[in-house]
C-alpha positions as CSV (number, residue, x, y, z in Angstrom):
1,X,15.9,-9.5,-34.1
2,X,14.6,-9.9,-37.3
3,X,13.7,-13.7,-37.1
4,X,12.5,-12.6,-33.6
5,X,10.1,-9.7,-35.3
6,X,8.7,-12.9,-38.2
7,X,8.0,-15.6,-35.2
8,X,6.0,-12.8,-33.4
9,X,3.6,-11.9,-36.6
10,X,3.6,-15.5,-37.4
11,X,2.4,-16.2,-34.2
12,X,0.2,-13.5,-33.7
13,X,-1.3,-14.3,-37.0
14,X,-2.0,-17.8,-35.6
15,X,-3.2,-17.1,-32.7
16,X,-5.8,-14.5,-34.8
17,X,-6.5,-17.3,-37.4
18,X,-7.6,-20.0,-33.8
19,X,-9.9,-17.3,-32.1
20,X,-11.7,-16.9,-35.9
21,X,-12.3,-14.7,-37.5
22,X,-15.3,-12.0,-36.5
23,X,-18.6,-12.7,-37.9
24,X,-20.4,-9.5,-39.6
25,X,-24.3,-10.0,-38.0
26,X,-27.0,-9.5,-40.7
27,X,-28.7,-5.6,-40.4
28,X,-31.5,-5.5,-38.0
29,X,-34.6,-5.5,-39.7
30,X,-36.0,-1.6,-39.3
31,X,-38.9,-1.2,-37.5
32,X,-42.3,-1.2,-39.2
33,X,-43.4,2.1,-39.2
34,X,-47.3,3.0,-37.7
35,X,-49.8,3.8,-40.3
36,X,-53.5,4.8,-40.0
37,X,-56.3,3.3,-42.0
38,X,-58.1,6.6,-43.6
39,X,-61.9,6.9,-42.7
40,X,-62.4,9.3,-46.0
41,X,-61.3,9.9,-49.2
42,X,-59.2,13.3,-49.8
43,X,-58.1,15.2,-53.3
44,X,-54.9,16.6,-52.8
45,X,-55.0,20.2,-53.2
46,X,-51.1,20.7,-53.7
47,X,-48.5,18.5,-55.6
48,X,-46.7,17.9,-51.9
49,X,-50.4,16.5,-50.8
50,X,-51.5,12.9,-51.0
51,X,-54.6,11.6,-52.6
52,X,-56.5,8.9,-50.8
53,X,-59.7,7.0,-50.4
54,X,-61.6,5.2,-47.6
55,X,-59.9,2.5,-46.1
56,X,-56.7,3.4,-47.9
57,X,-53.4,2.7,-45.8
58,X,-51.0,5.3,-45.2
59,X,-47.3,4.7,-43.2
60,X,-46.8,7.7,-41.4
61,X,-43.3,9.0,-41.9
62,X,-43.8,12.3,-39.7
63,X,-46.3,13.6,-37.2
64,X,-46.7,17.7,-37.2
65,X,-48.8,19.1,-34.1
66,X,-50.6,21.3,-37.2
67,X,-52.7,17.8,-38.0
68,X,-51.0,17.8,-41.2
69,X,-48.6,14.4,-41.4
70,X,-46.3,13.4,-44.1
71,X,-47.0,9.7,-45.0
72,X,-46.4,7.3,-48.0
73,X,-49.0,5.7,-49.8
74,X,-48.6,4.1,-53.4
75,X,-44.9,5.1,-54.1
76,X,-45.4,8.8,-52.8
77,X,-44.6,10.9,-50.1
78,X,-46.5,13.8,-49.3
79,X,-48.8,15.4,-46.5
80,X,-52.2,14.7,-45.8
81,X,-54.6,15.3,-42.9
82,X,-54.2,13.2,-39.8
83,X,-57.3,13.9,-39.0
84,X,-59.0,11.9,-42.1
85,X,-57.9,8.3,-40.7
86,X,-57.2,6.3,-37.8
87,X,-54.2,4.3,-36.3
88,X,-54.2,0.6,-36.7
């Protein structure tokens, strides 16, 4: 019984070891994220506000029905109005 238990995992592990072993897949890329191409310059009023200027690019990270979006430009997050720029 115990030889019998041994020739099981041995075969078992062959049998494993022949179908090969399963291949991780790389991460899918994430998708790019939309971002609007700003028609005016804006001084953030607020430390939680971005500054921008005309023709600046900001990735939109969340859209709020108030017109006021959070978005990252330039290594910051912040909020800034929608309004101001236009998707690309």
């Amino acid at each position: 019984t115990e030889l019998k238990a041994q020739l099981e995992r041995i075969t078992n592990n062959s049998i494993s070891k022949a179908n090969g072993a399963p291949k991780n897949k790389p991460p899918i890329p994430p998708k790019p994220r939309p971002k609007l191409r700003m028609l005016y310059s804006y001084e953030g009023q607020d430390d939680d506000e971005l500054c921008f200027h005309s023709n600046d690019i900001i990735e939109i990270i969340q859209e709020d029905s108030s017109g006021w979006w959070q978005g990252h430009l330039r290594g910051k997050h912040g909020l800034f109005p929608a309004n101001y720029g236009t998707r690309i």
